[in-house]
gemmi code that builds the backbone of each chain (N, CA, C; Angstrom):
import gemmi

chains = {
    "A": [
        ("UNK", (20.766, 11.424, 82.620), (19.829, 12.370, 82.014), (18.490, 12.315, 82.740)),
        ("UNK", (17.948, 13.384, 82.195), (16.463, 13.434, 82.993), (15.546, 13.045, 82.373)),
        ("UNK", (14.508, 12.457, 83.410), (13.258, 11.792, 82.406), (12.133, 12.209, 83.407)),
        ("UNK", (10.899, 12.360, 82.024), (9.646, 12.727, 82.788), (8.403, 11.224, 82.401)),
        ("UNK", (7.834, 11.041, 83.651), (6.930, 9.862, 82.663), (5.706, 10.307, 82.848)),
        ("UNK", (4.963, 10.498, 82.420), (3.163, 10.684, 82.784), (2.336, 9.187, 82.326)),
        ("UNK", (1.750, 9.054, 83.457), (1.300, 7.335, 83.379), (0.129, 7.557, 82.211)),
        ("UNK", (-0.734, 8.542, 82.247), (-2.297, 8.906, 82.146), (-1.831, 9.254, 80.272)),
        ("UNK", (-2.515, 8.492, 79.502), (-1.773, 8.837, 78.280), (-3.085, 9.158, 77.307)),
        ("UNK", (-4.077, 8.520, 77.825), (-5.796, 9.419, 77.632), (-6.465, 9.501, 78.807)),
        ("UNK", (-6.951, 10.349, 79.414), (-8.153, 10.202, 80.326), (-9.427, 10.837, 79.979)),
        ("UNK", (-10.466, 10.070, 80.332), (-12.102, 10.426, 79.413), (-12.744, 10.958, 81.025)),
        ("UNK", (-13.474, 12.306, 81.062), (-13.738, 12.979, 82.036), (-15.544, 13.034, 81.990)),
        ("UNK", (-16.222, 13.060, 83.093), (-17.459, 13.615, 82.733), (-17.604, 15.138, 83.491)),
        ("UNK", (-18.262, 15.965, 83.075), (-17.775, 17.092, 83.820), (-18.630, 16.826, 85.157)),
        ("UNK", (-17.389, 18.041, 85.515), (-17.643, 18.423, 87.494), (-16.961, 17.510, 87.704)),
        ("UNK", (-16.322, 16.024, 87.369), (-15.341, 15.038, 88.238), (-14.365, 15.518, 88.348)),
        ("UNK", (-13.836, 15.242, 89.876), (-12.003, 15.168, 89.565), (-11.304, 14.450, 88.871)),
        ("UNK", (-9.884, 15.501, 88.407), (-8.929, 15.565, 87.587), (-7.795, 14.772, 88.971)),
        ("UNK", (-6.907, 13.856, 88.313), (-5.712, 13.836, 88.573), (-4.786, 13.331, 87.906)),
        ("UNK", (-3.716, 14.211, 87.303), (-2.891, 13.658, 86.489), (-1.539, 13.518, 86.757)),
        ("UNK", (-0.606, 11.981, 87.015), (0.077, 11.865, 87.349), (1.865, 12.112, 86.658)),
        ("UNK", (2.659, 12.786, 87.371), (3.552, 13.239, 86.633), (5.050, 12.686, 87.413)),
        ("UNK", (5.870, 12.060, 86.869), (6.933, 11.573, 88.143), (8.417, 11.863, 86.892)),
        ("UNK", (9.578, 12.348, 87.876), (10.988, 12.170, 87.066), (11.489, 11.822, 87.429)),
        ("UNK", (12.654, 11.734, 86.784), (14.127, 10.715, 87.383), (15.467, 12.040, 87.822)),
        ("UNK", (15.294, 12.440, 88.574), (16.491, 13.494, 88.545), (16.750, 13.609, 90.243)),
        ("UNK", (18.010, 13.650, 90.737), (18.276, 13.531, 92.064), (18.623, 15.189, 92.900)),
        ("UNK", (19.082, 15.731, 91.961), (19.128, 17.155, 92.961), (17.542, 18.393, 92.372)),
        ("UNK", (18.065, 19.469, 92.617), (16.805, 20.289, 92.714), (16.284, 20.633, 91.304)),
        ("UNK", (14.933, 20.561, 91.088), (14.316, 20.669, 89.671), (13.697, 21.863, 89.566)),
        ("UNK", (13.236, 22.649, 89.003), (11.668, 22.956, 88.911), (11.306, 22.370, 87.893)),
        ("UNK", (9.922, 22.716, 87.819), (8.588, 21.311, 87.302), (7.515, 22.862, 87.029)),
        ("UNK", (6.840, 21.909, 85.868), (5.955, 22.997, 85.075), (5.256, 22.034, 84.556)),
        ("UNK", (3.649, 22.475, 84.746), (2.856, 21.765, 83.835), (2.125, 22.994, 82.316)),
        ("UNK", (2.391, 22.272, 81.316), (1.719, 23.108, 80.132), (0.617, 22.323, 79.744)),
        ("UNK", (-0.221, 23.384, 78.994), (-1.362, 22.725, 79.218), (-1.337, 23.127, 76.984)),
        ("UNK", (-2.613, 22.208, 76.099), (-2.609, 22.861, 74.787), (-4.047, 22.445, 74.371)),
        ("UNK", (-4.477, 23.274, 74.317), (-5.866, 23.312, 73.743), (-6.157, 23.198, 72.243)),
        ("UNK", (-6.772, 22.694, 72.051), (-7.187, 22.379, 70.430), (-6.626, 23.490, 69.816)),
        ("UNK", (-5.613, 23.717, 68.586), (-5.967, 24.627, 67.902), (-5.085, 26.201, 68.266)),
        ("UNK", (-4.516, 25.292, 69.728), (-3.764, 26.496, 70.189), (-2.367, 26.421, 70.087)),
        ("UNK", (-1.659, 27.328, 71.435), (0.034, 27.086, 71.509), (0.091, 26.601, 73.253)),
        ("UNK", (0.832, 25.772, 72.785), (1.077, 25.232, 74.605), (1.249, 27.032, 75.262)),
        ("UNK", (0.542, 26.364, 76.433), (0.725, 27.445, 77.133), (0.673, 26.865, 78.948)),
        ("UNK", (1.717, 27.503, 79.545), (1.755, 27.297, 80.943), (0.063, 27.525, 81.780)),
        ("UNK", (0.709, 26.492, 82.385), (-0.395, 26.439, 83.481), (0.482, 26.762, 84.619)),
        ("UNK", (1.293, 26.252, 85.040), (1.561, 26.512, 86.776), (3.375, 26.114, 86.589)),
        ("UNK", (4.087, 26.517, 87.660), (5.153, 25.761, 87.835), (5.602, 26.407, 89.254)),
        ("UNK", (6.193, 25.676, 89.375), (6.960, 24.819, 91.061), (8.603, 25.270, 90.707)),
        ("UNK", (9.377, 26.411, 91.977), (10.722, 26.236, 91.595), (10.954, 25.857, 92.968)),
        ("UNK", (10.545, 26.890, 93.947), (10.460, 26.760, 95.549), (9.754, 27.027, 96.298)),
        ("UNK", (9.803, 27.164, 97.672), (8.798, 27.379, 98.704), (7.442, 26.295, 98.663)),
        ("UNK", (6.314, 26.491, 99.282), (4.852, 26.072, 99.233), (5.031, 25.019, 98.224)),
        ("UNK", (5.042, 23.570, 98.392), (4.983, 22.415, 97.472), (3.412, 22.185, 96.674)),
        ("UNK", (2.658, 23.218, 97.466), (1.123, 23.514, 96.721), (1.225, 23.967, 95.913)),
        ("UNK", (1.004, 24.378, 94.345), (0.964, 25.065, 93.644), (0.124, 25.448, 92.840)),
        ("UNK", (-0.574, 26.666, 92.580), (-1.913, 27.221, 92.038), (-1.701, 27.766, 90.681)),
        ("UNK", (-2.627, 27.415, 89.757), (-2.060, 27.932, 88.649), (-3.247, 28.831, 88.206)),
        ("UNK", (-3.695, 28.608, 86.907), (-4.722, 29.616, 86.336), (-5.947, 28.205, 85.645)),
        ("UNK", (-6.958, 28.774, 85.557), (-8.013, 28.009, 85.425), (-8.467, 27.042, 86.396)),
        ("UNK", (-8.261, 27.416, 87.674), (-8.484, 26.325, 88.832), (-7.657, 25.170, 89.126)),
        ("UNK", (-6.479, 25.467, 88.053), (-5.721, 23.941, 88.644), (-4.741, 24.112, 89.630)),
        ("UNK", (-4.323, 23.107, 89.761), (-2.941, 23.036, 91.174), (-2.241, 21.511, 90.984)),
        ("UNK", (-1.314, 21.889, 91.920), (-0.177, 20.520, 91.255), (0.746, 20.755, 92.867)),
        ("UNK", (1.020, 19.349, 93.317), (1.757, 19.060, 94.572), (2.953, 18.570, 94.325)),
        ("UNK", (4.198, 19.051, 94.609), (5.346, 18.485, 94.931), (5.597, 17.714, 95.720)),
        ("UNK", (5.964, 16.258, 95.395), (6.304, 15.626, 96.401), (7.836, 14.862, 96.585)),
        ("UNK", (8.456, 15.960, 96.976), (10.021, 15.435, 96.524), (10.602, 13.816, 96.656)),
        ("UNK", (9.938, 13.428, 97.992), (10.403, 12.281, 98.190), (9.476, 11.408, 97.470)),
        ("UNK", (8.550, 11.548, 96.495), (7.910, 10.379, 95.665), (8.223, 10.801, 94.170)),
        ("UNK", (9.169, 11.846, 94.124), (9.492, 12.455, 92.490), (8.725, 13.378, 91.607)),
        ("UNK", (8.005, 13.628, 92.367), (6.291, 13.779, 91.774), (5.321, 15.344, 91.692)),
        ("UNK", (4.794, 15.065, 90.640), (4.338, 16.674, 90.702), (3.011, 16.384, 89.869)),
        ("UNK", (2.182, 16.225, 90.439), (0.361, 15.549, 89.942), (-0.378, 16.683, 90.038)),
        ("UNK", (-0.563, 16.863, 88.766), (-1.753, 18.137, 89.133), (-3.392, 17.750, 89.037)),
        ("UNK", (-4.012, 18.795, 89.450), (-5.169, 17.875, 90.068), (-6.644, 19.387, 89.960)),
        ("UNK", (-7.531, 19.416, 89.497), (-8.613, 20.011, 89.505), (-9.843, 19.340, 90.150)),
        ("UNK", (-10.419, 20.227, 90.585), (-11.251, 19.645, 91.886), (-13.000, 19.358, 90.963)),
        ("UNK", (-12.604, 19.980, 89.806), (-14.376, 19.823, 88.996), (-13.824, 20.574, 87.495)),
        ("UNK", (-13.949, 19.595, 86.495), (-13.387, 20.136, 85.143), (-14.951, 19.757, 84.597)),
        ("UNK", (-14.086, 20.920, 83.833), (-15.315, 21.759, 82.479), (-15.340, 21.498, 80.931)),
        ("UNK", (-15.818, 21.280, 80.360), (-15.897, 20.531, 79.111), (-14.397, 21.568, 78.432)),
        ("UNK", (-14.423, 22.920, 78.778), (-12.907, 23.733, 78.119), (-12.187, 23.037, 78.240)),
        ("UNK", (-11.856, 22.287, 79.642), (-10.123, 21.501, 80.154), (-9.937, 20.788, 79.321)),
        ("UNK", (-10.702, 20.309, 78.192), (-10.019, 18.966, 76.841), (-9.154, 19.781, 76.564)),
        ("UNK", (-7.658, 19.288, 76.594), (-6.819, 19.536, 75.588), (-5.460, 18.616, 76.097)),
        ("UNK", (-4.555, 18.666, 76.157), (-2.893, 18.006, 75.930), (-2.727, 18.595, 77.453)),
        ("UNK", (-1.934, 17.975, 78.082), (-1.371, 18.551, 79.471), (-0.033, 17.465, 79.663)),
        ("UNK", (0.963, 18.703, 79.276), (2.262, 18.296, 79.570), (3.203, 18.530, 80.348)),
        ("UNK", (3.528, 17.880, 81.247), (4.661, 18.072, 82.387), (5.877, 18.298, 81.612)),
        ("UNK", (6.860, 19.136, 82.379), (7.960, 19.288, 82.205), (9.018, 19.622, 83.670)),
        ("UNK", (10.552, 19.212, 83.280), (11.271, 19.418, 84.342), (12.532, 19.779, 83.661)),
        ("UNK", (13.637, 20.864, 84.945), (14.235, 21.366, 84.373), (15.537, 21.378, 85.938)),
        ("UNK", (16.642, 21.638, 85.145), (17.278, 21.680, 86.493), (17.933, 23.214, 86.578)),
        ("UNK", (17.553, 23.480, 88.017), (18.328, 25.022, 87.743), (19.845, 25.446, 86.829)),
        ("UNK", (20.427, 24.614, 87.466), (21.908, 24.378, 87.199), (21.787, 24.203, 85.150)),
        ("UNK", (20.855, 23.704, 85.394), (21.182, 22.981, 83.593), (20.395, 24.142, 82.899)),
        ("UNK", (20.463, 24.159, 81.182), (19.239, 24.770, 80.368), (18.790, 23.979, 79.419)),
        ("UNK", (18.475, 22.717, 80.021), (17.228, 21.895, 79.395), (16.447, 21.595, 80.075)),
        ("UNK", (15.347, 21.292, 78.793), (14.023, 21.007, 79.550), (13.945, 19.730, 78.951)),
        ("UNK", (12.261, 18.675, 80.057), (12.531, 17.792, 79.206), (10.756, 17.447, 79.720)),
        ("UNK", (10.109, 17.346, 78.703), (8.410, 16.740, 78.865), (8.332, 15.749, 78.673)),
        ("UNK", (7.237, 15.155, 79.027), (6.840, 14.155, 79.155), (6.255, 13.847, 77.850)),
        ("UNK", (5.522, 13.037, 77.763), (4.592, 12.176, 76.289), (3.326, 12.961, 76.112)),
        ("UNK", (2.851, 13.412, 77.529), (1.649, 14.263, 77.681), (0.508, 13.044, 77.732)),
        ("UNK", (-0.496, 14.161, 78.282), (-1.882, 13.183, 78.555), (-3.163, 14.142, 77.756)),
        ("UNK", (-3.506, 13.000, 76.619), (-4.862, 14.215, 76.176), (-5.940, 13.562, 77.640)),
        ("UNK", (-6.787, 14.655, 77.746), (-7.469, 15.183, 78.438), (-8.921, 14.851, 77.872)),
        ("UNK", (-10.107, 14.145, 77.631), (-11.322, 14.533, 76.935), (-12.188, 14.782, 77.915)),
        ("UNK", (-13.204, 15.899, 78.213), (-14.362, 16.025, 79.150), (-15.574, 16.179, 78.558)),
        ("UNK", (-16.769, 15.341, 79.009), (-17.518, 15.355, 78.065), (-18.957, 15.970, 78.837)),
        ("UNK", (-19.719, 16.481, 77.878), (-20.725, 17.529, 78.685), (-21.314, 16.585, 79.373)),
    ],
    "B": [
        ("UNK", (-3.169, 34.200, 72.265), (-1.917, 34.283, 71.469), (-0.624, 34.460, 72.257)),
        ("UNK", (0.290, 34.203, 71.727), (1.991, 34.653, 72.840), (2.326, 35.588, 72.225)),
        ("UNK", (2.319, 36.168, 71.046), (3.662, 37.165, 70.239), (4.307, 36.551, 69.744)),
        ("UNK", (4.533, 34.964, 69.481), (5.665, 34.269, 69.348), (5.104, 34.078, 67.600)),
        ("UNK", (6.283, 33.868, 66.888), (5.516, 33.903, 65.652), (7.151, 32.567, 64.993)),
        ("UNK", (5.799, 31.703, 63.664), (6.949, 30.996, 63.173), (6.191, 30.891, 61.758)),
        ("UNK", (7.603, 30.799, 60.957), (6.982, 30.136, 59.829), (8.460, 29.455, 58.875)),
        ("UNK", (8.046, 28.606, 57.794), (6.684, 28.760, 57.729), (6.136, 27.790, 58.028)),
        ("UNK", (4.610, 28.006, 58.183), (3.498, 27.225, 58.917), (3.900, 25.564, 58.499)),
        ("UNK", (4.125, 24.991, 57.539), (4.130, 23.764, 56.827), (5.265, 24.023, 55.892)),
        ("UNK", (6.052, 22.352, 55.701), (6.877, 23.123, 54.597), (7.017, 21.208, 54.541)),
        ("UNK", (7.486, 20.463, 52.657), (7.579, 19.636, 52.543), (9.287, 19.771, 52.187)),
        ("UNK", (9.654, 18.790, 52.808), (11.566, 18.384, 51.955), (11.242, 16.786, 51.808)),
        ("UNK", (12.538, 16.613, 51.072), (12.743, 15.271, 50.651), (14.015, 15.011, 51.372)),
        ("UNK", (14.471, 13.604, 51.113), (15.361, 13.471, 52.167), (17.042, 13.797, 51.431)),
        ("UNK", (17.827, 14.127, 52.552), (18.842, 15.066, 52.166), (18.931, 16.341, 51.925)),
        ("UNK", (17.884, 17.062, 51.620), (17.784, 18.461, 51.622), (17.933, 19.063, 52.943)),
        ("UNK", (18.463, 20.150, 52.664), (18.724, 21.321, 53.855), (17.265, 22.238, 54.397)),
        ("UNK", (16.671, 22.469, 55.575), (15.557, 23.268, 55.887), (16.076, 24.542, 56.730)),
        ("UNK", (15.948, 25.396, 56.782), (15.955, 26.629, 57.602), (13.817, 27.326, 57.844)),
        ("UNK", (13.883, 26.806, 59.599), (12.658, 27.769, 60.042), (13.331, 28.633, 60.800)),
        ("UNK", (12.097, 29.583, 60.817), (11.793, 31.006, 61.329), (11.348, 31.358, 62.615)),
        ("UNK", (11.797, 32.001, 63.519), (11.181, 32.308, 64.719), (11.447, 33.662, 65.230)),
        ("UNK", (9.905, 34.400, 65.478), (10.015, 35.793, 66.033), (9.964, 35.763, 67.585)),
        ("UNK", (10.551, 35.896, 68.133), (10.052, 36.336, 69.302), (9.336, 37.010, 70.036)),
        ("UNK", (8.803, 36.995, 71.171), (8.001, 38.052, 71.815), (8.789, 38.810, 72.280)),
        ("UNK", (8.367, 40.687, 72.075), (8.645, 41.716, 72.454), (9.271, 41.359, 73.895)),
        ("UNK", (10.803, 42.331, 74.313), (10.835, 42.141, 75.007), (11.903, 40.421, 75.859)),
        ("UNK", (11.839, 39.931, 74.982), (12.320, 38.202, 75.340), (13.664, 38.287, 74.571)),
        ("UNK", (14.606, 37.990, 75.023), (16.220, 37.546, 74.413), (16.552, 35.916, 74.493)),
        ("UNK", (15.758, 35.074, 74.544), (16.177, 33.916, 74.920), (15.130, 33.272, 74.084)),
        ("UNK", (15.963, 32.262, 73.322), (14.600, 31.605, 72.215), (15.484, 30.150, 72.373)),
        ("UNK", (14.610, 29.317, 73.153), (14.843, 27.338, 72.523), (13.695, 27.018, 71.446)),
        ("UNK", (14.226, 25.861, 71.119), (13.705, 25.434, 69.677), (13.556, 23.573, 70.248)),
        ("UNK", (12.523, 23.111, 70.077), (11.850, 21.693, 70.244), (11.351, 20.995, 68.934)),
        ("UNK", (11.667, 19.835, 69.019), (11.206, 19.172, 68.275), (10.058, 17.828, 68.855)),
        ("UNK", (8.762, 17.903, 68.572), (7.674, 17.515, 68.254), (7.143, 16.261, 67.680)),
        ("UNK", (7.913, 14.931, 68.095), (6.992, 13.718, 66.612), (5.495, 13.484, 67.541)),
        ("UNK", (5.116, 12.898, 65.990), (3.299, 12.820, 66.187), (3.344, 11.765, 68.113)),
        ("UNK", (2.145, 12.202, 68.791), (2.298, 11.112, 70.231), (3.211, 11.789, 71.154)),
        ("UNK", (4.429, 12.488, 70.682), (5.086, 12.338, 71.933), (4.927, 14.185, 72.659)),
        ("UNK", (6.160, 14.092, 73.531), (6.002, 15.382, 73.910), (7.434, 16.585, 73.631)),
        ("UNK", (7.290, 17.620, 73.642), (8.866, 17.949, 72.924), (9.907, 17.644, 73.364)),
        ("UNK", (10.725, 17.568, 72.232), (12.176, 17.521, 72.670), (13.073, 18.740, 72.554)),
        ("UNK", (13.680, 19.365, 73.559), (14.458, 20.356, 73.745), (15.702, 19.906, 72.529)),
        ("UNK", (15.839, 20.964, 71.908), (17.392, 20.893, 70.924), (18.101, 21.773, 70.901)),
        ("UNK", (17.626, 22.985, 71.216), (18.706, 23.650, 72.408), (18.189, 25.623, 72.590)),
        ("UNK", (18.856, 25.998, 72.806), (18.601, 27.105, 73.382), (19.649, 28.306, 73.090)),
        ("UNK", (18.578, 29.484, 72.508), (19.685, 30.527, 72.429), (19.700, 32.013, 73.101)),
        ("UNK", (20.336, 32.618, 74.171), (20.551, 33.737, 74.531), (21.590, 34.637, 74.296)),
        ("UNK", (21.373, 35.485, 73.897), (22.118, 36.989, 73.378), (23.028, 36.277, 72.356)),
        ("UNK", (22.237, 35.766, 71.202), (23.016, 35.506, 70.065), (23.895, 34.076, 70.403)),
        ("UNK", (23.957, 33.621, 71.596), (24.631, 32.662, 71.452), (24.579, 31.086, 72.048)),
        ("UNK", (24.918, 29.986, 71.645), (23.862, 28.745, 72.250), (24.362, 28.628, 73.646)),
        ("UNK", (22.897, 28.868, 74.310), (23.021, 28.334, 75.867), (22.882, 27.220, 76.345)),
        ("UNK", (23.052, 25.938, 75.633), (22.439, 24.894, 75.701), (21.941, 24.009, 75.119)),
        ("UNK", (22.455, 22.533, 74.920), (21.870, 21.360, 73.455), (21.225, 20.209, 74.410)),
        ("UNK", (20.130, 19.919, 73.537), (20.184, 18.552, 73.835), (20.839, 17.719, 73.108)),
        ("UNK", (20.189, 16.493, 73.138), (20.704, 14.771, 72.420), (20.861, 15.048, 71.157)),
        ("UNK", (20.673, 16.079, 69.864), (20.657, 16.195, 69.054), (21.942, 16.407, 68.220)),
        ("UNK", (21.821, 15.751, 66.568), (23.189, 15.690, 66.044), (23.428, 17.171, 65.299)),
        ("UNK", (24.856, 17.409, 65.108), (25.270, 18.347, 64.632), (25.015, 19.169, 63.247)),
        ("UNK", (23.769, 18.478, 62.597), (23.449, 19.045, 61.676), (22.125, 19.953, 61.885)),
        ("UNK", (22.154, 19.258, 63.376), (20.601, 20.560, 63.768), (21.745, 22.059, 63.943)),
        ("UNK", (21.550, 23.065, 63.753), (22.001, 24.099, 64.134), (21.223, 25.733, 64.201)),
        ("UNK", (21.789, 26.723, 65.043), (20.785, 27.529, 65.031), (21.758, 28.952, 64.934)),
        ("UNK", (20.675, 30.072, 64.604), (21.468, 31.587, 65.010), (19.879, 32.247, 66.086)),
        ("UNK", (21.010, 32.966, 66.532), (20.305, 34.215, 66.565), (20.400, 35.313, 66.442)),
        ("UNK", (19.766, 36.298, 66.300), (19.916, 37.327, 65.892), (19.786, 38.870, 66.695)),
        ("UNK", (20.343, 40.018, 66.187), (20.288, 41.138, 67.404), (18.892, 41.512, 67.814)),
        ("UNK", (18.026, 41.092, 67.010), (16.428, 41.722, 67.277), (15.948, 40.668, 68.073)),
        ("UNK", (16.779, 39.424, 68.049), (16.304, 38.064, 69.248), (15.375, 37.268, 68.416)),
        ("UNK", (15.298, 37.592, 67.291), (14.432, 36.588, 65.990), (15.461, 35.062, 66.276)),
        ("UNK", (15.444, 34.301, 65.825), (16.336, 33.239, 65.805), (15.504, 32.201, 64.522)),
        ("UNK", (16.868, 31.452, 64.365), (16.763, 30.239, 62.916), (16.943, 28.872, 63.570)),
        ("UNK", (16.238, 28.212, 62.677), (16.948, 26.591, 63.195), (16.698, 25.873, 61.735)),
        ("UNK", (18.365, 25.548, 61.461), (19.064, 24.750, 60.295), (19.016, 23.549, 60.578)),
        ("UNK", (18.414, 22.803, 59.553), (18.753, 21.281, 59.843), (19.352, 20.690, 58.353)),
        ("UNK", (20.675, 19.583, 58.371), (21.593, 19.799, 57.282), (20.541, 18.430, 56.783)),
        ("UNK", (21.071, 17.699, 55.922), (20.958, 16.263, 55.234), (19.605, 15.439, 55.735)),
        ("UNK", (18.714, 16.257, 55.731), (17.320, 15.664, 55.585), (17.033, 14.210, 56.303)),
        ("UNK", (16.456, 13.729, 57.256), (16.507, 12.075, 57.296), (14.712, 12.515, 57.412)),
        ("UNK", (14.029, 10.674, 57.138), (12.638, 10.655, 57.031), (12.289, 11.472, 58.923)),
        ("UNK", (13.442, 10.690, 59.378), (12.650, 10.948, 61.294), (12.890, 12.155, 61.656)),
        ("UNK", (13.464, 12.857, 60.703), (13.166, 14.414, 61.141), (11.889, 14.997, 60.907)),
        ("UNK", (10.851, 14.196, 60.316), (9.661, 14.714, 60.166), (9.021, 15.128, 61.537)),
        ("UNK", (8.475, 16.134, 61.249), (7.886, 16.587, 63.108), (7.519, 18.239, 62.959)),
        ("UNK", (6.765, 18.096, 64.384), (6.019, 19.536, 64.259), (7.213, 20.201, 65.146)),
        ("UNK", (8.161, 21.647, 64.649), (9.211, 22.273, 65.424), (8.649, 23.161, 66.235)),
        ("UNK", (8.911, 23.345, 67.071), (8.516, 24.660, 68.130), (9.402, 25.435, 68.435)),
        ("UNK", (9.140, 27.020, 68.668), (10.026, 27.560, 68.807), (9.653, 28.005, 70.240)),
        ("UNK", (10.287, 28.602, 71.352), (9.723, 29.462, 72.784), (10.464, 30.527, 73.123)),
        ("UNK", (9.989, 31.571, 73.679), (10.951, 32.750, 73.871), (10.622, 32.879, 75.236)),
        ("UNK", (11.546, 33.548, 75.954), (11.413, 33.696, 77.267), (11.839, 34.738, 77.817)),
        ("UNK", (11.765, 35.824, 78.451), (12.719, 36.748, 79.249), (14.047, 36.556, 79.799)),
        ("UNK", (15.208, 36.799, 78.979), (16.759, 36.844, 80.021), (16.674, 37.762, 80.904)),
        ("UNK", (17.912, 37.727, 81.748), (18.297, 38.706, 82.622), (18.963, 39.575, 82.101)),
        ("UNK", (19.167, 41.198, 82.438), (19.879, 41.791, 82.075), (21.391, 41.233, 82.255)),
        ("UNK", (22.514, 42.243, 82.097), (23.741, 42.128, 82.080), (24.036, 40.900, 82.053)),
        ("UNK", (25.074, 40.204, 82.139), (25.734, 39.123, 81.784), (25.134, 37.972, 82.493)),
        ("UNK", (24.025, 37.891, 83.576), (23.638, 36.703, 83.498), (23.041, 36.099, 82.652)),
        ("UNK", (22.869, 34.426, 82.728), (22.359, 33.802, 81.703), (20.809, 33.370, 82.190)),
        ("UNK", (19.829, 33.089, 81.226), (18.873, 32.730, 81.085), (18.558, 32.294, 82.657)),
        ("UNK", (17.516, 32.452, 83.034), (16.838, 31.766, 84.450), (16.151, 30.189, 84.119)),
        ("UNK", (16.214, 29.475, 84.682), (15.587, 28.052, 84.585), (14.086, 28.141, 85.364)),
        ("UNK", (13.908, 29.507, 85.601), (12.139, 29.572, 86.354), (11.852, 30.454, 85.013)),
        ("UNK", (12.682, 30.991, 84.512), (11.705, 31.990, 83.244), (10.311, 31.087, 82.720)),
        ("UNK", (9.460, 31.431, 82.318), (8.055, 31.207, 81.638), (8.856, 30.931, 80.297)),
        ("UNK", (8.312, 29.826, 79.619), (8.629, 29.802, 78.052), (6.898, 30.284, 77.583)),
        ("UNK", (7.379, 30.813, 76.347), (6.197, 31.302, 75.589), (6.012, 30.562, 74.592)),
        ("UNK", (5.319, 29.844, 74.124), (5.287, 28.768, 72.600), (4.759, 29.359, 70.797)),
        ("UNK", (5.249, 29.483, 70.166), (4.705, 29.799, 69.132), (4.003, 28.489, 68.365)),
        ("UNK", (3.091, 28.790, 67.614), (2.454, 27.734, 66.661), (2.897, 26.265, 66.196)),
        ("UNK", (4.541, 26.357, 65.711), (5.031, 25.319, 65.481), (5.098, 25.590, 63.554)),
        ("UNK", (5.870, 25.116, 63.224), (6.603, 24.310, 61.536), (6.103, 22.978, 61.531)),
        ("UNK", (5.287, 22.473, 60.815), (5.142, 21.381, 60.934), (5.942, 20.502, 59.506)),
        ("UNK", (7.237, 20.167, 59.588), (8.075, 19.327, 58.940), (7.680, 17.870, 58.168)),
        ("UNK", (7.563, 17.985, 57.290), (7.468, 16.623, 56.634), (8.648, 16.729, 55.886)),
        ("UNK", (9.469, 15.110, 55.638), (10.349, 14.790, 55.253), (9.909, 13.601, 54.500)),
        ("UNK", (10.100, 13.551, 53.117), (9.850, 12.624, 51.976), (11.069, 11.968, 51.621)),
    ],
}
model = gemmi.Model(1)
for chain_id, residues in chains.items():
    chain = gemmi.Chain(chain_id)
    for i, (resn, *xyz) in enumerate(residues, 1):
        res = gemmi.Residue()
        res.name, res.seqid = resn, gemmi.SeqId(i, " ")
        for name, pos in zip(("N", "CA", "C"), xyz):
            atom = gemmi.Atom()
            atom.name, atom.element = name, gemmi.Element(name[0])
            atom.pos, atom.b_iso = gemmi.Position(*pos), 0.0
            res.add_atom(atom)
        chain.add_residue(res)
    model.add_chain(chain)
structure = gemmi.Structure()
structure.add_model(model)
structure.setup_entities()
């Protein structure tokens, strides 16, 4: 079975620092990978996901997330967060072939003015 | 907002009782999975339904069960109540493919609000 781990299980931000949040699975053939993101109060909602091509991946609100097949890994990463980015950010992975998904524990996020 | 709609919002059972939640889908979407939520963690997939029929389970026992329906609304039954079914449920809808293919594994899931389950 597949597993997602996210190491980062709080991280405390001051704004404008970089973000990096680490995301790794256990699965041997081809995945795609999605990070969701949940804001106070809200509904998870996608940020970005990775099926093929460009292992860079750009999402919405300035973030991005790198595939790195041979380290398992899909870390997404903002270059200067804003007191908004507090919320839940959860990886997920999926295998084409299969129709499950499977997230991680998630990482709250706090940024403080 | 998604379009995705659930209810109801909160609901208390005791243990052994039967629950049935609600899930609308977004306009447009034929494909609805259903997650389950405990406090800390992150969801758990319990399975997935396209054009009325299950595309897919996770680890979950046979008293979780689901429909769906022709408007793409979908249910999720859970039989004999236990305390660790307490949890916030999620429902997600997603775009199928037309004609007989099945669901895409790049589709976007859409999240609705969540049921938040307590079990007494």
């Amino acid at each position: 079975a597949q597993s997602v781990s996210q190491h980062n299980h709080h991280v405390i931000l001051s704004e404008a620092a970089s973000l990096e949040l680490g995301c790794n699975y256990s699965y041997g053939g081809t995945v795609n990978l999605f990070w969701y993101v949940q804001y106070p109060g809200q509904h998870l909602q996608l940020l970005l996901k990775y099926f093929s091509g460009d292992p860079l991946v750009k999402g919405i609100k300035g973030f991005e997330a790198e595939f790195i097949k041979s380290k398992f890994s899909f870390n997404l990463r903002k270059p200067s967060v804003q007191w908004s980015d507090t919320a839940e950010y959860f990886c997920a992975v999926n295998a084409p072939t299969g129709n499950q998904f499977y997230f991680g524990t998630g990482t709250s996020l706090t940024v403080i003015p | 907002e998604t379009g995705v709609t659930q209810s109801p919002t909160h609901l208390i059972k005791t243990r052994g009782q039967q629950v049935t939640l609600r899930c609308s889908s977004q306009s447009g979407h034929n494909t609805v999975s259903w997650y389950q939520q405990a406090l800390g963690q992150g969801p758990q997939f319990i399975f997935q339904y396209y054009r009325e029929e299950e595309n897919g389970r996770g680890n979950f026992p046979p008293r979780f069960s689901g429909l769906q329906f022709p408007n793409y609304s979908s249910e999720l039954n859970v039989n004999a109540l236990e305390l660790d079914d307490s949890a916030l449920y999620l429902c997600a809808s997603s775009g199928g493919r037309s004609g007989g293919a099945s669901w895409a594994s790049t589709d976007t899931q859409y999240f609705g609000p969540g049921t938040r389950l307590t079990v007494l």
